[in-house]
N, C-alpha and C positions, 0 to 999 in steps of 0.2 A: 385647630388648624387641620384640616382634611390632607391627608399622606396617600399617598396612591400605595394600595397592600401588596408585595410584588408574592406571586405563588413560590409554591414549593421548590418548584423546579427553577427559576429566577434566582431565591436564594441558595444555591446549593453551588449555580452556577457563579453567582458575586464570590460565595465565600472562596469559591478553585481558584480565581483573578486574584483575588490577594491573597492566596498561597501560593499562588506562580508568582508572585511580584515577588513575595517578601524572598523565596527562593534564588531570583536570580540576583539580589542584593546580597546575598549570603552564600559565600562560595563552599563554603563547607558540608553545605546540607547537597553536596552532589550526586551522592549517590540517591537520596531523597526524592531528586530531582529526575534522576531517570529512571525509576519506577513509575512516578508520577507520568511522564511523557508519554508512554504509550496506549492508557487510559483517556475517556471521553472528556476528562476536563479542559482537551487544550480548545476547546471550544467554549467561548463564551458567550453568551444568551444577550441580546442587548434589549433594553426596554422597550424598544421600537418594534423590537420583532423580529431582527435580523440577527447571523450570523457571525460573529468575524473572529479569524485564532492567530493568537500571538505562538504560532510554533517556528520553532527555526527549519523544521521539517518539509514547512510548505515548500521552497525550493527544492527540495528533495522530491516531493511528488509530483511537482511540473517537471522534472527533469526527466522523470519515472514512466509520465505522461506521453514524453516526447518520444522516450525509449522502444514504447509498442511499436507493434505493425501498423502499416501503413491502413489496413483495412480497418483493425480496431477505433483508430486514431481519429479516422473518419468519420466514424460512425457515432464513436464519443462527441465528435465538435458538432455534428448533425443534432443529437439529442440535446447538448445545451444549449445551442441555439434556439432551438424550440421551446424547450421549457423557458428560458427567459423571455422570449419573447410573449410567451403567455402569461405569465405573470403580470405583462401590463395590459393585455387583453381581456382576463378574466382573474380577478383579483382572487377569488375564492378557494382559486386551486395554489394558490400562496404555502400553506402551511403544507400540504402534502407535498409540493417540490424541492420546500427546503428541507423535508425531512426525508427526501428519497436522491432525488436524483440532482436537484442543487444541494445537496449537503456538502462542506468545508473538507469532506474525509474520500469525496465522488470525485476522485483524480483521474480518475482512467474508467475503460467500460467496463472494467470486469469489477472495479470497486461499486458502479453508479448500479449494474446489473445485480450484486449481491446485497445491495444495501436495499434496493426495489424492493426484490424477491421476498427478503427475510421480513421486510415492515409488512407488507403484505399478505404473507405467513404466518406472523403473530396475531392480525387483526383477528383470527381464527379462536384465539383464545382468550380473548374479551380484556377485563381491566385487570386481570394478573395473568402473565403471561410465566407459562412453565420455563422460558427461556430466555435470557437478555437479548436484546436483539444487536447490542456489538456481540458477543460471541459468537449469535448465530451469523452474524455478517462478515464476520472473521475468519468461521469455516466456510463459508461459500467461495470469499478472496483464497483462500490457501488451494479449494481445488480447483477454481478456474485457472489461478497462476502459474499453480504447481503442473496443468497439465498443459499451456501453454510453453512452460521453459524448465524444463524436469533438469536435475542435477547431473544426469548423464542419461545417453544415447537409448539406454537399457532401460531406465526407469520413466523414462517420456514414452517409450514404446510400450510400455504396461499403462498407459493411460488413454492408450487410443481407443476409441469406438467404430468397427469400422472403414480405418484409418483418418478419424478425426479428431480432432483434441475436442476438449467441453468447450473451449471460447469459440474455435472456430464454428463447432457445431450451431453453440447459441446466435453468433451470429448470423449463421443462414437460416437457423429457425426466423430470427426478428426479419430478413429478407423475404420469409417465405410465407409469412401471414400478411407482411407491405405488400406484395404485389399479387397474390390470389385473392385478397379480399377486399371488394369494389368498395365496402363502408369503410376501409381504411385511410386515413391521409398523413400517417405521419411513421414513423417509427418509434414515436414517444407513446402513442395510443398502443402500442401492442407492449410494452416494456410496463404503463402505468395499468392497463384495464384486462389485456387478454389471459385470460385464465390458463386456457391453453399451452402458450408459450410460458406462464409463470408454474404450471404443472411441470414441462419438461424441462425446466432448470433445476428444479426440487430432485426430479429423477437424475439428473445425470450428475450433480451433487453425491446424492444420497448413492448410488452405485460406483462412484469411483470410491466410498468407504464399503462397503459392500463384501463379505468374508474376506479381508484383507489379515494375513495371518502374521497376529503378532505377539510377540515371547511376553508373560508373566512378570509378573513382580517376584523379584528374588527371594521375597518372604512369602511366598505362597507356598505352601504346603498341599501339595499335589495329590499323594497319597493319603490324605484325611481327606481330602475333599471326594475321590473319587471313594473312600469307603462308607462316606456319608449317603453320595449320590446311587451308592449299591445297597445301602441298608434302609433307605428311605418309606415310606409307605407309598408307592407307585409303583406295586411287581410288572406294570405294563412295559414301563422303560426299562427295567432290570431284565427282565424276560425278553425285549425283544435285542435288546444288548447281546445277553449273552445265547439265547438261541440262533441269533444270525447266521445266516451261511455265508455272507460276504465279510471277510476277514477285511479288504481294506476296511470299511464301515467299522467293524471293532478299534483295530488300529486308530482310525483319523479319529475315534473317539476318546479313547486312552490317551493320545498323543497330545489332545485340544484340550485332556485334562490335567494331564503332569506338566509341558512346556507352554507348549503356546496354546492363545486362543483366536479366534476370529470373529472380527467385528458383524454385530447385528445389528444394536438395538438403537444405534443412532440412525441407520438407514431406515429402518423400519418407521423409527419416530418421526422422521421426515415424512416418507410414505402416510402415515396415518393422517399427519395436519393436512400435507396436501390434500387427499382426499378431503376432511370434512371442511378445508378454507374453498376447494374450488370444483368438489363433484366429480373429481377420475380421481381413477384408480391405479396406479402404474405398479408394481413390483418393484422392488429396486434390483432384481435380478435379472429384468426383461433388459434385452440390446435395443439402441432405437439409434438408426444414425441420421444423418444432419438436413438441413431442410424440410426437417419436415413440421406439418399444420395440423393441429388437432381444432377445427373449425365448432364456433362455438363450446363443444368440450365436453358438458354434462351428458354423465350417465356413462363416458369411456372406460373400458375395463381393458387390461394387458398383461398377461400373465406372466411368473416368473420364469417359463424357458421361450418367450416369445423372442423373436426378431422383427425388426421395422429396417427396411432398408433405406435408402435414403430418396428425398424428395417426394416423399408420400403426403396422402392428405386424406387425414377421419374425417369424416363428419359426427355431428353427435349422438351417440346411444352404440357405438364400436363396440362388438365384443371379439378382442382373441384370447379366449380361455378352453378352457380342456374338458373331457365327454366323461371323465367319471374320477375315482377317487385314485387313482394311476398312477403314480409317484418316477421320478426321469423327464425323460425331456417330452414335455406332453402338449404344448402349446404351438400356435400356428408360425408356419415361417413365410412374410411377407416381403415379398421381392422390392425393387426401385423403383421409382415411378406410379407406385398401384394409388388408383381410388378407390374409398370405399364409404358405400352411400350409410343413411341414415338409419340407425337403429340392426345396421347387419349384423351378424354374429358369423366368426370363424370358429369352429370346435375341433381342437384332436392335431395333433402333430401334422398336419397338411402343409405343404407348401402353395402358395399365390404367388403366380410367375409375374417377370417385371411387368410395367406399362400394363399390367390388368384391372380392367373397373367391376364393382363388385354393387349390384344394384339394390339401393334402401331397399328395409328390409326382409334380404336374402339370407338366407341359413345354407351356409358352407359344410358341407362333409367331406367336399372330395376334393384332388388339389387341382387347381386353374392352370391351363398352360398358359405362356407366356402370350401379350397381348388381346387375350379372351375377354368375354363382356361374359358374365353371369348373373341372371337375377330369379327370383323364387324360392321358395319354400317346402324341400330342398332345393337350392339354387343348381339351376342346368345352361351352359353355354349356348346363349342366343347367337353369339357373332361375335365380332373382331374390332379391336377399336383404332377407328381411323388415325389418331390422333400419335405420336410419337410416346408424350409421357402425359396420359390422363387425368392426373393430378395436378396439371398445371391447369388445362383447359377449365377442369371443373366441371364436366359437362354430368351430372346429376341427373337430368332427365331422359340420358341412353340413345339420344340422336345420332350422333358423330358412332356409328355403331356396322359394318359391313356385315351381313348375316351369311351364316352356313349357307353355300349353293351361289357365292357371286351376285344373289340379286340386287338391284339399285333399291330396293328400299334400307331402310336405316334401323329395323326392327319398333320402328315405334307407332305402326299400323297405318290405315291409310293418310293422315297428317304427316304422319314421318316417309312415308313413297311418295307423296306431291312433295315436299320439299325437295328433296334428294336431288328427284325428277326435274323440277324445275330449276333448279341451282347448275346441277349442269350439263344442263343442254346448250348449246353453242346456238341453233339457230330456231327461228320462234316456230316453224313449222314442227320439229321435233318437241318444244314443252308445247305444243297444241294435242300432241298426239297421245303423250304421255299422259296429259291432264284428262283427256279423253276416257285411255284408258281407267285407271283409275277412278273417278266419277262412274265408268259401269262396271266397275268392281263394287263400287258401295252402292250401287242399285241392286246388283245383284245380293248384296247381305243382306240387303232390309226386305226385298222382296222372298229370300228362302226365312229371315226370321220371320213373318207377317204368316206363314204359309202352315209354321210350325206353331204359329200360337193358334190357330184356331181347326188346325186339325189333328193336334195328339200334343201332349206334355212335352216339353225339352227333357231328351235323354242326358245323363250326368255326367257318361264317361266322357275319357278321352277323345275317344276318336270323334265325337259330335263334335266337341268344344274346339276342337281344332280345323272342322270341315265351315265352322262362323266366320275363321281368317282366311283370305286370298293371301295375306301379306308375307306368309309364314313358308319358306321353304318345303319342299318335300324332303328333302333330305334330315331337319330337322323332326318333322313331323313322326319320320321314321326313328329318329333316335328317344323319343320322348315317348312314343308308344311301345 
């Protein structure tokens, strides 16, 4: 007689069911009982392929449900309705919803967010994962909640970023990649697929543990271990230890070895999957605050004294990182609202003022005042950008741009002054005249280029290269020469 063979994970799940049965028959094995409860068995696997838990808990977690914020709350009921209703639309995406975001333990959005995250995390480390992924979904709940509803006034205020908590943050990140990004149509497609937004959950996770300074085990012997770490074979650390001139630096060393210590290496380890599960790189030391969009993602670099202020938006190949081996605060400081295009790079303690757009790329040395368009290699200020917060527009191709000297072009040569031009002029007499001009602006190019190819080679400097554009300010002309 042919048996249908149930797998591994099937019987592991049957055998939990009849030890939660036989348990709750048996009033003595209580304390058994609640050990058992807060482990993955109150889930049972059913043959069909579904879901369903015998916990007494469940009312506990709709109740938990209801408890959130109004924003959260929403956003949660938005997400499963989507997911279910996919479910009957594309059957295939069946097993990843119930294992992410329709899971029996996905009561609220910081559970359905932490449970995403971390499956998606692991996928990084193939068919044995360094980590369980309840644990690691465990610690994801503890710092979304914990920074959501902190025990007191004092300890909620050590968890802000910015002045944001990590839920609130994540949620206007999941806002900020739904409406800047035109291929988007759900809030469930940035939660299951965008790298991006599953990058800076991993970061703001992994930096609210981040030198977090906590006391020793009683039985540690402090004084052996630091006469270990002083007799070691590395005169490098010994040597630079004790020749130091900065006494705190001695002290916070001594002190991190006799009492307390402070966490690294789980941040760190975060830090590392992220990278090689999704292609950026964050520090878990870098500030990043809220709404903001790392667009596509690959190849983003962020250094550990960096700042991201809020409502920003990378695109892919970002670098803010530092100009040499410089140890302190060596990384870029980027304001609110800034865009910054494809493959730029920030180097060196600068600051990027708010609303500034930073043009693919451009190589940053010097700091941007506020609302500046930069683009080049070194990047120099074309002009001003129209736009209030450039990071919403999205405008990439440097159009929406007012250049040094007031002129009606938009710095993006004679296509970008016929726009401009034409857009707003009120009456057709005036875009006749404009278009006019213009048109013998680009006669005149092509007739001084045609004059210069066949009576002497193009000189290479500056000042030729910039006598080719009409479009270009004088006043620039003069700052770039």
């Amino acid at each position: 007689m042919a048996t249908k063979k149930l797998s591994f994970t099937k019987k592991i799940y049957k055998k939990f069911s009849k030890l939660r049965s036989s348990d709750s028959r048996n009033s003595s094995t209580t304390s058994n009982h609640d050990s058992f409860k807060d482990t993955a068995v109150d889930i049972t696997y059913n043959v069909n392929g579904s879901f369903t838990t015998n916990d007494a808990d469940a009312d506990a977690d709709a109740d938990e449900s209801q408890a959130t914020c109004p924003q959260s709350q929403a956003m949660y009921t938005d997400i499963q309705a989507t997911a279910r209703n996919l479910l009957s639309t594309e059957p295939l995406m069946a097993t990843l919803l119930r294992k992410t975001v329709l899971h029996p333990t996905s009561t609220t959005l910081e559970k359905v967010i932490a449970r995403t995250i971390a499956a998606r995390l692991l996928q990084s480390c193939g068919s044995n994962p360094m980590c369980c992924i309840e644990g690691l979904t465990k610690a994801f709940v503890e710092a979304l909640e914990k920074s959501e509803s902190g025990a007191n006034a004092s300890a909620r205020e050590e968890e802000l970023v910015l002045g944001h908590t990590i839920i609130e943050a994540i949620r206007m990140d999941l806002n900020a990649c739904f409406k800047r990004d035109p291929a988007c149509e759900s809030i469930l497609e940035v939660l299951l697929f965008y790298k991006g937004f599953a990058c800076l959950v991993c970061h703001r996770v992994a930096r609210s543990r981040w030198m977090k300074t906590i006391p020793l085990n009683r039985n540690y012997d402090g004084k052996k271990a630091r006469d270990e770490l002083t007799n070691q074979t590395h005169p490098s650390y010994s040597n630079r230890l004790s020749n130091s001139s900065d006494t705190t630096v001695k002290a916070g060393k001594s002190n991190r070895i006799r009492n307390t210590t402070q966490t690294r290496y789980v941040s760190l380890w975060l830090q590392s999957q992220a990278s090689a599960a999704f292609g950026i790189d964050i520090h878990p030391g870098a500030t990043i605050g809220a709404a903001v969009m790392l667009d596509h993602g690959t190849g983003i670099v962020i250094g550990e004294t960096a700042v991201v202020g809020d409502y920003c938006t990378f695109l892919h190949g970002v670098t803010l990182g530092g100009t040499g081996k410089a140890s302190g605060d060596r990384h870029p400081k980027v304001g609110s609202g800034v865009l910054i295009g494809t493959n730029a790079s920030i180097l060196g303690n600068i600051k990027i003022g708010d609303n500034a757009k930073i043009g693919a790329g451009s190589v940053v040395l010097k700091p941007i005042p506020h609302s500046a368009t930069a683009v080049g290699a070194p990047a120099r200020i074309i002009g001003f950008a129209k736009e209030q917060r450039p990071s919403l527009s999205m405008d990439t191709s440097m159009k929406n741009v007012i250049p040094i000297g007031g002129g009606k072009g938009t710095g993006g040569g004679s296509e970008g002054s016929f726009a401009s031009s034409t857009s707003s002029s009120d009456s057709d007499s005036e875009s006749e005249s404009n278009t006019n001009a213009v048109k013998n602006d680009d006669n005149h190019l092509l007739d001084r280029r045609r004059r210069l190819s066949t009576t002497s080679t193009i000189n290479s400097n500056r000042s030729s290269l910039l006598s080719y554009s009409t479009s270009i300010p004088e006043e620039v002309k003069a700052d770039i020469e």
